[in-house]
VOLO-864907 format. One record per residue: x, y, z of N, C-alpha, C in turn. Coordinates in steps of 0.2 Angstrom, whole numbers, plus 5000, padded with zeros to 4 digits. Each point is the difference from the previous one (the first is absolute). Example, Ala and Ser with C-alpha at 12.3 -4.5 7.8 and 13.67 -1.06 7.14 Angstrom:
- n.c1/n.c2/n.c3/ca.c1/ca.c2/ca.c3/c.c1/c.c2/c.c3
- 5066/4972/5039/4996/5006/5000/5004/5006/5000 $
- 4998/5005/4996/5004/5006/5001/4996/5005/5003 $
This chain:
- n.c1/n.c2/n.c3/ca.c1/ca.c2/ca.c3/c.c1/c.c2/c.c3
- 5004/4994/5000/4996/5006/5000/5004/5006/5000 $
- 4999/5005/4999/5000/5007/4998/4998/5005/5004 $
- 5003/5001/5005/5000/5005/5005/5000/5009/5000 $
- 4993/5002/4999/5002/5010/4999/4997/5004/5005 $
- 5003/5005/5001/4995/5003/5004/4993/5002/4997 $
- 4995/5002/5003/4995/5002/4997/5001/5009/5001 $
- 4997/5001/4992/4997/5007/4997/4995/5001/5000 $
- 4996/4999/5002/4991/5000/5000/4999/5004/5007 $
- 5002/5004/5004/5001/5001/5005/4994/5009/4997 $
- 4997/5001/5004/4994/5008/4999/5002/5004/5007 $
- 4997/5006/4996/5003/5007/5004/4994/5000/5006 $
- 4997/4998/5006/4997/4999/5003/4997/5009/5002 $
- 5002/5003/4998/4997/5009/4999/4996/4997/4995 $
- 5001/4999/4993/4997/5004/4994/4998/4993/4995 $
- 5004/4993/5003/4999/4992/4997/5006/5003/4993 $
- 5004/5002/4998/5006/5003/4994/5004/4994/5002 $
- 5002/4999/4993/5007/4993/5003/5005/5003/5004 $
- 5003/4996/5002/5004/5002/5005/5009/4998/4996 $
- 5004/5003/5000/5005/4998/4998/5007/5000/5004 $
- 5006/4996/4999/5005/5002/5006/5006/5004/5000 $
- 4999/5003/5003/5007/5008/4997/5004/4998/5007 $
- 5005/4995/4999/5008/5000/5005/4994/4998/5006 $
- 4999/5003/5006/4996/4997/5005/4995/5003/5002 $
- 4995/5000/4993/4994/5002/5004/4996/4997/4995 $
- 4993/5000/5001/4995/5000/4994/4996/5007/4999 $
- 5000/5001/4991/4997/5006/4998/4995/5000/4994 $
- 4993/5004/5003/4997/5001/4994/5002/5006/4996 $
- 4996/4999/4993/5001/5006/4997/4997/5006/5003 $
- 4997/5000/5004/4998/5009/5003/5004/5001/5007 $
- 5005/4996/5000/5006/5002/5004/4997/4997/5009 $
- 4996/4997/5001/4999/4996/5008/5006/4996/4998 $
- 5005/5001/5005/5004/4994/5003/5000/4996/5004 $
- 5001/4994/5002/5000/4995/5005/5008/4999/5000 $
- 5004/4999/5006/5006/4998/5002/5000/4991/5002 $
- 5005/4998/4997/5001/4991/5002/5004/5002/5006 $
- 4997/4993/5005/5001/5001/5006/5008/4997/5000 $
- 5002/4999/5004/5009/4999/5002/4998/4991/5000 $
- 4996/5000/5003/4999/4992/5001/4996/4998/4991 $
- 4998/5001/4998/5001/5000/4991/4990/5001/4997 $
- 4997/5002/5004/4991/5000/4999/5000/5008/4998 $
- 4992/5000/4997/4999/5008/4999/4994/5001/5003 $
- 4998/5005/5004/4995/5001/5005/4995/5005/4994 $
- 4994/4997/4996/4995/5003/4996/4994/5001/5004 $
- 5000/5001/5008/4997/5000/5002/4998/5007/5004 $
- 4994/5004/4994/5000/5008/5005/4996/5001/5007 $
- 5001/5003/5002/4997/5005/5007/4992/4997/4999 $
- 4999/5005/4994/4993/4999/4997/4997/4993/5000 $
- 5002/4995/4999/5001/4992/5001/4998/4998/5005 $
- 5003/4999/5007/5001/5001/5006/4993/5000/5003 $
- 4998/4996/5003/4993/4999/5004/5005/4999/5009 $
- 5006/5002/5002/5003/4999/5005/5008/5002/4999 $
- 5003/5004/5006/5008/5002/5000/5003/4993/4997 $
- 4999/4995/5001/5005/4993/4999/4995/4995/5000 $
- 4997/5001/4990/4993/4994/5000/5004/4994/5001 $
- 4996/4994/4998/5002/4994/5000/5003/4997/5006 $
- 5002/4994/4997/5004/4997/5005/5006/5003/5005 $
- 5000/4999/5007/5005/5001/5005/5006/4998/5001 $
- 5006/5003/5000/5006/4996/4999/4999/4995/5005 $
- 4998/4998/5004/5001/4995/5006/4994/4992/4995 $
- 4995/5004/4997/4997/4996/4996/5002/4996/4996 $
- 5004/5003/4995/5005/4999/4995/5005/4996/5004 $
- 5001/5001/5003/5010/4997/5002/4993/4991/5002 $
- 4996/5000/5005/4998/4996/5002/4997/4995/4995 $
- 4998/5002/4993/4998/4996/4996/5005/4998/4996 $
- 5006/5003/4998/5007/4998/4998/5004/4995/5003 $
- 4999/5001/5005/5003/4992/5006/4994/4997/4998 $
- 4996/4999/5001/4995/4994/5001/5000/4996/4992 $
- 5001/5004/4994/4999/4997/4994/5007/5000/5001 $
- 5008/5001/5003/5007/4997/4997/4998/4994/5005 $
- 4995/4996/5001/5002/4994/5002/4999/4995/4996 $
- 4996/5003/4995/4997/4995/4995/4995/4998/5001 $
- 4995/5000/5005/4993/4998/5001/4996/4999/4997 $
- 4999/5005/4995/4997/5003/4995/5002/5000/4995 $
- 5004/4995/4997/5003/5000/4993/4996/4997/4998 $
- 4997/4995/5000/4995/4997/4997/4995/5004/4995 $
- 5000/5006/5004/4994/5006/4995/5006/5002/4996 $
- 5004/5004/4999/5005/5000/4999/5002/4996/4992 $
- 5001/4994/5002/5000/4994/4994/4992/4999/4996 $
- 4994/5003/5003/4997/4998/4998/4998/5006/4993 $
- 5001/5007/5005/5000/5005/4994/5006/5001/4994 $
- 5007/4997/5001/5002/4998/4996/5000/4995/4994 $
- 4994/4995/5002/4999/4995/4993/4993/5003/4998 $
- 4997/5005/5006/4994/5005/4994/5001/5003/4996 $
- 5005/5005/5001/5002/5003/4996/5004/4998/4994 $
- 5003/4995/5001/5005/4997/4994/4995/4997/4995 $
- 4993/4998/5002/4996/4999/4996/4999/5006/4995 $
- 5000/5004/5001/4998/5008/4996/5005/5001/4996 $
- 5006/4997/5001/5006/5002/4995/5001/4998/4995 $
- 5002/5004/4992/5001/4997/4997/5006/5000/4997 $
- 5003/4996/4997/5008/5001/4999/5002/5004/4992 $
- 5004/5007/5001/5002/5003/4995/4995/5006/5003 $
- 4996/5002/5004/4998/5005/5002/5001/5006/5005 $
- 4999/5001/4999/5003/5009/5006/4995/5001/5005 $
- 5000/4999/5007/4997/5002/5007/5002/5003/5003 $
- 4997/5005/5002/4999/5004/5006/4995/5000/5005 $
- 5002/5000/5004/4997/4996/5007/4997/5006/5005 $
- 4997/5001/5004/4998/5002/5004/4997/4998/5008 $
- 5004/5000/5005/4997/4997/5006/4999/5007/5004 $
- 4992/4998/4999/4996/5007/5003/4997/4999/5007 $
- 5003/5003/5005/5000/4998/5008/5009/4995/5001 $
- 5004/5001/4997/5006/4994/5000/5003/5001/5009 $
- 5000/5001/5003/4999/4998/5008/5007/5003/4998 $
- 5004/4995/5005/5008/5002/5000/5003/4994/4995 $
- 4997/4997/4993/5002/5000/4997/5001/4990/4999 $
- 4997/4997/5004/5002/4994/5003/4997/4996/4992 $
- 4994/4999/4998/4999/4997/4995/5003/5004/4993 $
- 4998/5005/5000/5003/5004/4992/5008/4996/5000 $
- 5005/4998/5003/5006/5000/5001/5000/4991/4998 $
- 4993/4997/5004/5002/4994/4996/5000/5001/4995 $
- 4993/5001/4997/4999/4998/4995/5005/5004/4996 $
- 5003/5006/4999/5006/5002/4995/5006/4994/5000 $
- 5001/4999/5007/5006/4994/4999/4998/4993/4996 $
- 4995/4998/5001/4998/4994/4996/5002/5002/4991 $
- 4998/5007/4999/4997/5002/4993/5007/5000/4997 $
- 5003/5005/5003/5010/5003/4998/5003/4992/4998 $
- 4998/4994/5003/5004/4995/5001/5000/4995/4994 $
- 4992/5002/4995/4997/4998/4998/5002/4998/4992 $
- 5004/4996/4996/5004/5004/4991/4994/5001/4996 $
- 4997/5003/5001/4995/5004/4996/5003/5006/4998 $
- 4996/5001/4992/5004/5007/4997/4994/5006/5002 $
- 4995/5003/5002/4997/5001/5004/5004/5009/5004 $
- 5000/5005/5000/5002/5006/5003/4994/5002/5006 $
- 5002/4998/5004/4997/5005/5006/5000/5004/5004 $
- 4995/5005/5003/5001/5004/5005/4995/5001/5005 $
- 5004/5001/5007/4993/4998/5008/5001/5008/4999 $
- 4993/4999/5006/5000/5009/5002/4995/4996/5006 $
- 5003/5002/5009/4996/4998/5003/5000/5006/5005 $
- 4993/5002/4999/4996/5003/5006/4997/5002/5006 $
- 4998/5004/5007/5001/5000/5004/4998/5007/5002 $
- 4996/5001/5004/4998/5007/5001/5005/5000/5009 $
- 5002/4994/5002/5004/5000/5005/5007/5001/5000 $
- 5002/5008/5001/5007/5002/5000/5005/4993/5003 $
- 4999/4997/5004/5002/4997/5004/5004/4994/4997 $
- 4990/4996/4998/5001/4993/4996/5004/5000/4994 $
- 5003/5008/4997/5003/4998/4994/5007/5003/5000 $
- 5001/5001/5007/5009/5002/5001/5001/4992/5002 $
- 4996/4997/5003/5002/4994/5002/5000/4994/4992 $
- 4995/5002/4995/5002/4996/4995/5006/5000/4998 $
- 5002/5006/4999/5006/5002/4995/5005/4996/5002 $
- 5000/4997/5006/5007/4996/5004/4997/4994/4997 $
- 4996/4998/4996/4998/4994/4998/5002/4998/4994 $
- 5001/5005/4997/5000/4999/4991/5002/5010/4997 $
- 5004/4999/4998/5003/5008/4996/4999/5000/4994 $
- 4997/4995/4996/4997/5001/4993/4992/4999/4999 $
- 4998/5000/5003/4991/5002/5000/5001/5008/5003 $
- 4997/5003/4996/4996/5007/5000/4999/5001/5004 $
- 5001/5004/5009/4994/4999/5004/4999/5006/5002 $
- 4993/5002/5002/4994/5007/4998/4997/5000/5007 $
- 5001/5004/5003/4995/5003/5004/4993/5004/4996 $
- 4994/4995/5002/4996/5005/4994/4993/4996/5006 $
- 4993/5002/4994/4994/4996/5005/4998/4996/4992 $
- 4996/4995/5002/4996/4998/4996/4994/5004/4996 $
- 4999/5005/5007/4993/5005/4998/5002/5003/4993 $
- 5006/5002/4998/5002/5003/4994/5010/4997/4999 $
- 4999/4995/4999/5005/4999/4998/5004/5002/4996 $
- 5008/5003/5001/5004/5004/4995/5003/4997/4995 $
- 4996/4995/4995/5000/4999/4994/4998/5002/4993 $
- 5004/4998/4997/4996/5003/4993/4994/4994/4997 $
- 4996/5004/4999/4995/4996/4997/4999/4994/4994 $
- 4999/4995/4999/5000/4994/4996/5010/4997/5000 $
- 5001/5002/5008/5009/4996/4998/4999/4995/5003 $
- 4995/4997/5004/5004/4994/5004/4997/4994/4998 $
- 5004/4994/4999/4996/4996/4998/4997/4994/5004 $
- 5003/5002/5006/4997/4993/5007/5000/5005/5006 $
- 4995/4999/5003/4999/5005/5008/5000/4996/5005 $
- 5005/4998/5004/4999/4996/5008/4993/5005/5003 $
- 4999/4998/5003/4995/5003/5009/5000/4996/5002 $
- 5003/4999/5005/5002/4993/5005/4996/5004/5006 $
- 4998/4998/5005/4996/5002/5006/4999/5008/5000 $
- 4997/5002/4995/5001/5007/4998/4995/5005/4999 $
- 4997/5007/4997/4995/5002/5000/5000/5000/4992 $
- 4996/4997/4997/4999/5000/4992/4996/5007/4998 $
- 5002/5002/4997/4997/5007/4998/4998/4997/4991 $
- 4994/4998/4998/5000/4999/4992/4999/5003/4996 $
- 4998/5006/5001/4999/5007/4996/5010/5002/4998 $
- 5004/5000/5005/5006/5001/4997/5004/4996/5000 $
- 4999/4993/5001/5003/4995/4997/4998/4999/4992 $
- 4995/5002/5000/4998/4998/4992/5002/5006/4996 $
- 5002/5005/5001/5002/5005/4996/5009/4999/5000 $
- 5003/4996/5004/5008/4999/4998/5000/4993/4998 $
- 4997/4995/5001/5000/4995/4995/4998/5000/4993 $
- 5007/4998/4997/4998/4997/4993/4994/4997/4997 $
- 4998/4998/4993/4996/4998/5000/5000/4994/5001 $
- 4994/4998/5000/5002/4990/5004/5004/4999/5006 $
- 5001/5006/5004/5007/4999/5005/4995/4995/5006 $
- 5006/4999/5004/4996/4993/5004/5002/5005/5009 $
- 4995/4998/5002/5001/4999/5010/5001/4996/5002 $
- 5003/4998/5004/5001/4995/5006/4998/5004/5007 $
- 4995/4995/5003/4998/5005/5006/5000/4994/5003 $
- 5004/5000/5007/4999/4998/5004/4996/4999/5008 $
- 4994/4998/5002/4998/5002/5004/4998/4995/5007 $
- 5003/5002/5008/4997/4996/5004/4993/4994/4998 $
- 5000/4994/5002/4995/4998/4999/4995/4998/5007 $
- 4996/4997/5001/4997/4999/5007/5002/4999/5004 $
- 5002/4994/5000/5005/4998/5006/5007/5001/5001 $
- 5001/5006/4997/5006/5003/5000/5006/5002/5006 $
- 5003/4997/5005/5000/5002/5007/4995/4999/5004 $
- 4996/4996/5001/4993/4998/5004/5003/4999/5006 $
- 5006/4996/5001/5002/5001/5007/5002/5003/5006 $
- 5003/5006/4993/5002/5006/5003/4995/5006/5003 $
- 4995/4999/4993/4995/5004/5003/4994/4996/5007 $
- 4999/4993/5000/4998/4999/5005/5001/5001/5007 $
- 5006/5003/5002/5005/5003/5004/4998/5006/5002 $
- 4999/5005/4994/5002/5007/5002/4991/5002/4999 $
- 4997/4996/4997/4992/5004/5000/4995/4996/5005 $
- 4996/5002/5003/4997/4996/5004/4994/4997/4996 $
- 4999/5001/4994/4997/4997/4994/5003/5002/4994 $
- 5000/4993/4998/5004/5000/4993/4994/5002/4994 $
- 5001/5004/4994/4993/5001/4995/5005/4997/4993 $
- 4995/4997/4998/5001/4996/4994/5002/5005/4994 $
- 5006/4998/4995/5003/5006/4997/4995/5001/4994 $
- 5000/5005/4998/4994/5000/4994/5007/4999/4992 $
- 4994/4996/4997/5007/4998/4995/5002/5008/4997 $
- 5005/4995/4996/5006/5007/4998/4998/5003/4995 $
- 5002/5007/4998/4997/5002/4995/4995/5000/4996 $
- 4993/4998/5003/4995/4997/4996/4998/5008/4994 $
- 5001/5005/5003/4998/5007/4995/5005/5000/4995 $
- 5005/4995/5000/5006/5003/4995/4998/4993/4995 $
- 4998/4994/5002/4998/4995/4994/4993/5005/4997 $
- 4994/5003/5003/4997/5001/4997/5000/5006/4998 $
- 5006/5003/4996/5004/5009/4997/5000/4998/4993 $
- 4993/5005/4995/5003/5000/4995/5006/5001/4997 $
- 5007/5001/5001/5003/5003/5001/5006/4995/4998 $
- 4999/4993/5003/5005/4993/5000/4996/4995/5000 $
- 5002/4995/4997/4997/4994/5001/5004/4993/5003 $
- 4997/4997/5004/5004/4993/5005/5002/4996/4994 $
- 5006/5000/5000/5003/4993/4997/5003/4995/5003 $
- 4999/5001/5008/5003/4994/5004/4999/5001/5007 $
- 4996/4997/5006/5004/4999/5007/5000/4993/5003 $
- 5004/5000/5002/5004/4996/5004/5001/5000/5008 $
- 5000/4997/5003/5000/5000/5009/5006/4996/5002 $
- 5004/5001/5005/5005/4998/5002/5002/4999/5009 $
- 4999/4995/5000/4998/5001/5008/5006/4993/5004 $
- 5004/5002/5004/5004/4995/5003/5002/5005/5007 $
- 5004/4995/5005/5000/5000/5007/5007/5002/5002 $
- 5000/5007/5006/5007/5002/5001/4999/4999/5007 $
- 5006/4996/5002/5003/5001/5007/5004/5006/5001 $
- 4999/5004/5003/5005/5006/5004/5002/4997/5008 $
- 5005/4999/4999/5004/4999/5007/5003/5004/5004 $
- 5000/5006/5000/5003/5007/5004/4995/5006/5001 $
- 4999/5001/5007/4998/5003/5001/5003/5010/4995 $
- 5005/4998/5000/5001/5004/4992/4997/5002/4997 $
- 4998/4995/4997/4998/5000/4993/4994/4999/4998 $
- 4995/4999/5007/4993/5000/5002/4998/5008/5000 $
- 5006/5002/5004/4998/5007/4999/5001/5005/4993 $
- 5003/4998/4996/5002/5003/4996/4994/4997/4993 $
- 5000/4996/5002/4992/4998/4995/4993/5003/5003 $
- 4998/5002/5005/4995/5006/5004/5002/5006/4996 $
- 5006/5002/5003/5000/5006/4999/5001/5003/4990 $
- 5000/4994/4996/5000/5003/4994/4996/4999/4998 $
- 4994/4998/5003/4992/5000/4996/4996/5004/5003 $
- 4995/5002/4996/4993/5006/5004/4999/4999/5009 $
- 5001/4992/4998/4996/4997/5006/5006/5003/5008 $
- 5002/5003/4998/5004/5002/5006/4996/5009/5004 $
- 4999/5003/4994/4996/5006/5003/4994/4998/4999 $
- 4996/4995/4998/4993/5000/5001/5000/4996/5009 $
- 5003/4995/5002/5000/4995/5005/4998/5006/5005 $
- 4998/4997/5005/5000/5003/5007/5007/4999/5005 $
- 5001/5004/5004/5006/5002/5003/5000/4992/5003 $
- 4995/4997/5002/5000/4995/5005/5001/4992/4995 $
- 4998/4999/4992/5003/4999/4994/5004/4998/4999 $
- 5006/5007/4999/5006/5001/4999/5004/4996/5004 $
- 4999/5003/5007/5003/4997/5005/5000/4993/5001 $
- 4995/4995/4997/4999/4996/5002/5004/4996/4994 $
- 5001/5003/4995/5006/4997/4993/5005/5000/5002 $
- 5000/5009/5002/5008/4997/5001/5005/4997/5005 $
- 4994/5001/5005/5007/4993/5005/4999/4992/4996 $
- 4998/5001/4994/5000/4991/4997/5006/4998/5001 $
- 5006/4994/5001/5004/4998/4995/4999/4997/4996 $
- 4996/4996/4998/4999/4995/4994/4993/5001/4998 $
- 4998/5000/4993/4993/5002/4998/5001/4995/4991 $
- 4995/4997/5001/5000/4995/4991/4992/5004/4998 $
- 5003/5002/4994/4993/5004/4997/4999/4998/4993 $
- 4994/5001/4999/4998/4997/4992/5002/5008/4994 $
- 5002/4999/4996/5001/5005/4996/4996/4997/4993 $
- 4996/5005/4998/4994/5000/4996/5001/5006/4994 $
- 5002/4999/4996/5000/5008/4995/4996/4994/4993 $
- 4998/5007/4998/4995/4999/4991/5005/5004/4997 $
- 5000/4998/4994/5003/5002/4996/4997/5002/4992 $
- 5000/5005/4997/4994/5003/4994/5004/5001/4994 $
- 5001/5000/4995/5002/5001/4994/4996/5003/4995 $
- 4998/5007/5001/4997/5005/4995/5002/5003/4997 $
- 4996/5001/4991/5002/5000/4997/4996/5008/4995 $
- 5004/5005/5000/4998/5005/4996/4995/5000/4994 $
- 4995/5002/5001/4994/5000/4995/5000/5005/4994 $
């Protein structure tokens, strides 16, 4: 494979391409953005900004970065790898998009599998993050994927360049996912399934409520049509008190629990929980 950086990058002012002058990004009515030291471009205005420091919290981030370097979770991992490989075709040009890309834990697999790959094929990532945080912490992950402080609400893409969108545990926005995908371009959306952490949550809520399935507004969007889901469900032992905690604190269920909840996770040391994700493959109409 064929490794580039991505050009499809928009002026988050005025959506103008974005181009690179030495260290910064520029459009043509002269907005510049500065490349941070650590190697990200922050496309993310004041105006943007629903909070001083949206998104994820560095304590978040760092917590879900341990918890997936254990490899727990590679399974989801390996599974969006052989979804996506399905979409490719060899002798064709991709650019990729991981919109909500955390601190970068899957985007980095699935680019390793691809780079490894002898396919004649040019590609470029650009992963996303409206959390300042989660995406100084990817860059330590991977220095050849693109990575953007931006929102999904208005993603800082040029319009019809991407040809495959992650949403992995993420806020789908389809009005502006459909305007920077390609034609026929594909999603991959990942989504909790019911029994997703049931044990964990049977812990911290003094009633568990059945998950409502995922995405059902997004299968029924004129906008895309399902060309695949698929369920993936197998069983993780966590053996440290650690790591019990660092899988709490990187999911919602941390600020939804009760103080009395929390408390009662985190003095776990050991917890086996079922991991339940859906997996969706739509496709631009």
């Amino acid at each position: 494979m064929n490794i580039i950086k991505a050009n499809n990058l928009a002026c988050p002012v005025d959506g103008k391409k974005l181009e690179q002058v030495d260290k910064q990004f520029v459009c043509e009515s002269g907005h510049t953005f500065d490349i941070a030291r650590q190697g990200y471009v922050n496309l993310l205005p004041v105006q943007h900004k629903r909070s001083k420091r949206p998104g994820d919290s560095k304590a978040m981030v760092l917590a879900r970065s341990n918890f997936l370097n254990t490899g727990v979770y590679r399974a989801i991992a390996d599974k969006l790898i052989k979804t996506v490989s399905a979409h490719i075709i060899n002798d064709n040009d991709y650019c990729f998009l991981d919109a909500g890309c955390g601190e970068g834990y899957y985007f980095d697999a699935l680019f390793d599998f691809l780079e490894e790959k002898d396919d004649a094929n040019t590609l470029s990532f650009v992963g996303l993050d409206i959390s300042k945080d989660a995406i100084v912490q990817a860059t330590k992950r991977n220095k050849k994927i693109t990575w953007v402080v931006g929102t999904n609400r208005q993603p800082p893409i040029e319009n019809e360049s991407i040809d495959v969108i992650l949403c992995l545990f993420g806020f789908f926005n389809a009005e502006r996912f459909y305007k920077v995908l390609k034609p026929d371009g594909k999603i991959v959306l990942i989504d909790p399934g019911s029994e997703h952490l049931k044990e964990l949550r049977e812990i911290i809520y003094p009633q568990v409520k059945s998950a409502k399935k995922p995405s059902a507004s997004i299968v029924e969007s004129e906008k895309f049509s399902l060309l695949n889901t698929e369920s993936l469900q197998f069983e993780i032992n966590i053996s440290s008190n650690v790591q019990v905690n660092n899988l709490l604190l990187m999911t919602p269920h941390f600020y939804r629990a009760s103080k009395e909840g929390r408390e009662a996770a985190c003095k776990l040391e050991h917890l086996e929980v079922m991991v339940d994700v859906v997996f969706k493959v739509l496709q631009k109409i």
